[in-house]
C-alpha positions as a LaTeX table, in Angstrom:
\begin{tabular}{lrrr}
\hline
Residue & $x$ (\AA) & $y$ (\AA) & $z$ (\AA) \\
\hline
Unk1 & 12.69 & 12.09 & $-0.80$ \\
Unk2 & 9.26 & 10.75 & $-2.48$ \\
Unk3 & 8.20 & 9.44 & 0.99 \\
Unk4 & 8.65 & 12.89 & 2.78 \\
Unk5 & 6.73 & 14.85 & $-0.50$ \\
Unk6 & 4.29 & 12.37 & $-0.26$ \\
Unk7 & 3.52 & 12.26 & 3.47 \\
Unk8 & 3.89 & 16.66 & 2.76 \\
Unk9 & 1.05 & 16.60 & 0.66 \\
Unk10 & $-1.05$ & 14.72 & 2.65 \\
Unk11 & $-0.54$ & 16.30 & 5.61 \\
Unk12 & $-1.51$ & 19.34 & 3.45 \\
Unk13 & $-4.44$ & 18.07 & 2.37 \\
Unk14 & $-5.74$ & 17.31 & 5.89 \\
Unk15 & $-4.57$ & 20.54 & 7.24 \\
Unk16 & $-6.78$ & 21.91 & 3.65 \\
Unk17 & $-9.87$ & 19.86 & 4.94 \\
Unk18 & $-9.93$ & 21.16 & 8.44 \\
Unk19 & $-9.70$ & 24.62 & 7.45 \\
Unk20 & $-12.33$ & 24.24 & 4.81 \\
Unk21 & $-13.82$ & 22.21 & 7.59 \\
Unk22 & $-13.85$ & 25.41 & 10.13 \\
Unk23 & $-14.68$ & 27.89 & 7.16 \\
Unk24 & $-18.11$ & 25.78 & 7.25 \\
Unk25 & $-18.31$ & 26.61 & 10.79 \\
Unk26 & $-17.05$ & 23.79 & 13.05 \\
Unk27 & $-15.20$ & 24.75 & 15.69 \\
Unk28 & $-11.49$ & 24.29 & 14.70 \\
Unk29 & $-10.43$ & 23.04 & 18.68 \\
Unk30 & $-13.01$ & 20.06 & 18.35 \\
Unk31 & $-11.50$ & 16.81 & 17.89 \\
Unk32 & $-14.41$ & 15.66 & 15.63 \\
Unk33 & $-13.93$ & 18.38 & 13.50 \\
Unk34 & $-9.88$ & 16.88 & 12.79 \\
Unk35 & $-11.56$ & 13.66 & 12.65 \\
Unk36 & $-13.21$ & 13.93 & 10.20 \\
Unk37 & $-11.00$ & 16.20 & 8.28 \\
Unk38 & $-8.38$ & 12.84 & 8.73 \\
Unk39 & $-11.26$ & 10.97 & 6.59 \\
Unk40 & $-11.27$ & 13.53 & 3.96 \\
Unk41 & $-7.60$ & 13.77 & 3.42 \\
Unk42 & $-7.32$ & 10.16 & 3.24 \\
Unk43 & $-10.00$ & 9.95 & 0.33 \\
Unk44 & $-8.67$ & 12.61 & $-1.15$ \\
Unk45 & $-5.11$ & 11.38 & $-0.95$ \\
Unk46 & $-6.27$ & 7.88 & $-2.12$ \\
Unk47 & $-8.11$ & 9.84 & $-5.21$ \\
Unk48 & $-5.38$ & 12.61 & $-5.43$ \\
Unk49 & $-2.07$ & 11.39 & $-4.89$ \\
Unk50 & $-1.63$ & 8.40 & $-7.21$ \\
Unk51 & 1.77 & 8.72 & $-8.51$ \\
Unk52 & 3.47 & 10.48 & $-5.64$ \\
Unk53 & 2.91 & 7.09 & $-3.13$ \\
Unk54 & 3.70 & 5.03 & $-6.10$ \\
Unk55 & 7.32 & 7.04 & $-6.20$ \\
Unk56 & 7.25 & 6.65 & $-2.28$ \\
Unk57 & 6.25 & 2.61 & $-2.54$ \\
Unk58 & 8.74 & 2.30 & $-4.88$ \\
Unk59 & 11.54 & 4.03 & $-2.68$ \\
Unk60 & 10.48 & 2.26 & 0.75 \\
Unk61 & 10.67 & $-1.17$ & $-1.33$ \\
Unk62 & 14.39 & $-0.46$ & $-3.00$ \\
Unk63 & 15.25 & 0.02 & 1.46 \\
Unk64 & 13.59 & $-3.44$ & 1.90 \\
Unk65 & 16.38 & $-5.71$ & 3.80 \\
Unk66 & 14.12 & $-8.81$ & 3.88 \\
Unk67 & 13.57 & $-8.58$ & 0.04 \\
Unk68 & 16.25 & $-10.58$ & $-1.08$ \\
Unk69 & 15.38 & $-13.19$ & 1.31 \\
Unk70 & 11.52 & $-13.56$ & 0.18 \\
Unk71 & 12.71 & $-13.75$ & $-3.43$ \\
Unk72 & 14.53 & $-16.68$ & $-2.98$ \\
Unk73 & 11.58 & $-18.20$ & $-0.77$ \\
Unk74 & 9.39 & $-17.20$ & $-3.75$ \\
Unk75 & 11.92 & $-18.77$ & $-6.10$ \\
Unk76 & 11.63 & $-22.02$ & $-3.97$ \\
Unk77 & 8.08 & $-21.89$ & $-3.12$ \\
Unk78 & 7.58 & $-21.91$ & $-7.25$ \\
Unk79 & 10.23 & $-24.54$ & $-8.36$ \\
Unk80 & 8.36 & $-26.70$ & $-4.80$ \\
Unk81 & 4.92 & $-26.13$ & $-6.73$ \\
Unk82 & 5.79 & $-27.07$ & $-10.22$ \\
Unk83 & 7.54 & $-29.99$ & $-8.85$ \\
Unk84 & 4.43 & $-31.51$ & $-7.49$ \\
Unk85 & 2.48 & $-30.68$ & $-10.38$ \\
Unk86 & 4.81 & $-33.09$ & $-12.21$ \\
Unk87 & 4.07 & $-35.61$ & $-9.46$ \\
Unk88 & 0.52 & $-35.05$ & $-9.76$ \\
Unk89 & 0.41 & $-35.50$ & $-13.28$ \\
Unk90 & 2.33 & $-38.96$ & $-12.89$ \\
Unk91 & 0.60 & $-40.13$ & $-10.70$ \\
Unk92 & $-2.42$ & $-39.85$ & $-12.59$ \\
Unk93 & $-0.88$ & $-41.25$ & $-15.59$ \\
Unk94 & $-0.28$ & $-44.50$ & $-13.57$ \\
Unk95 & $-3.86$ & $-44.35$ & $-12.01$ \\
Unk96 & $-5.28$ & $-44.39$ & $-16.00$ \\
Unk97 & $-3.04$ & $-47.61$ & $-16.46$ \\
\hline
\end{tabular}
């Protein structure tokens, strides 16, 4: 539900900025004039709607089917790294011998 109120609202705010957009006198069949008023519901979204795509990130990464799989690669990726920095470090303790 947070992705759908989300994407609502910033369809909203486009559909705001073209009609402010033909208020101002562009001509509302023109794509330039939805081109732009794309741009400034995207900045305004970006500026606007903080915590409604937070709620809809949140909700598209609970769905996530491949997140269980890239923790455990994290998990390994980690325990891989630390391991070699324990190699590294013995190894240099032999080099100062």
């Amino acid at each position: 539900m947070a992705f759908l109120t989300y994407t609502l609202y910033r369809i909203l705010l486009i559909a705001g900025a073209g009609g402010i957009l033909v208020l101002a006198g562009f001509n509302w069949r023109s794509p330039i004039t939805w081109i732009i008023a794309v741009l400034i519901g995207a900045l305004l979204s970006y500026v606007l709607l903080d915590r409604p795509r937070r709620a809809a990130v949140a909700q598209l990464a609970e769905h996530d089917p491949l997140r269980a799989r890239r923790t455990r690669e994290q998990r390994a990726d980690a325990a891989s790294s630390e391991e070699d920095l324990l190699l590294d470090d013995e190894l240099e303790r032999k080099d100062e011998r």
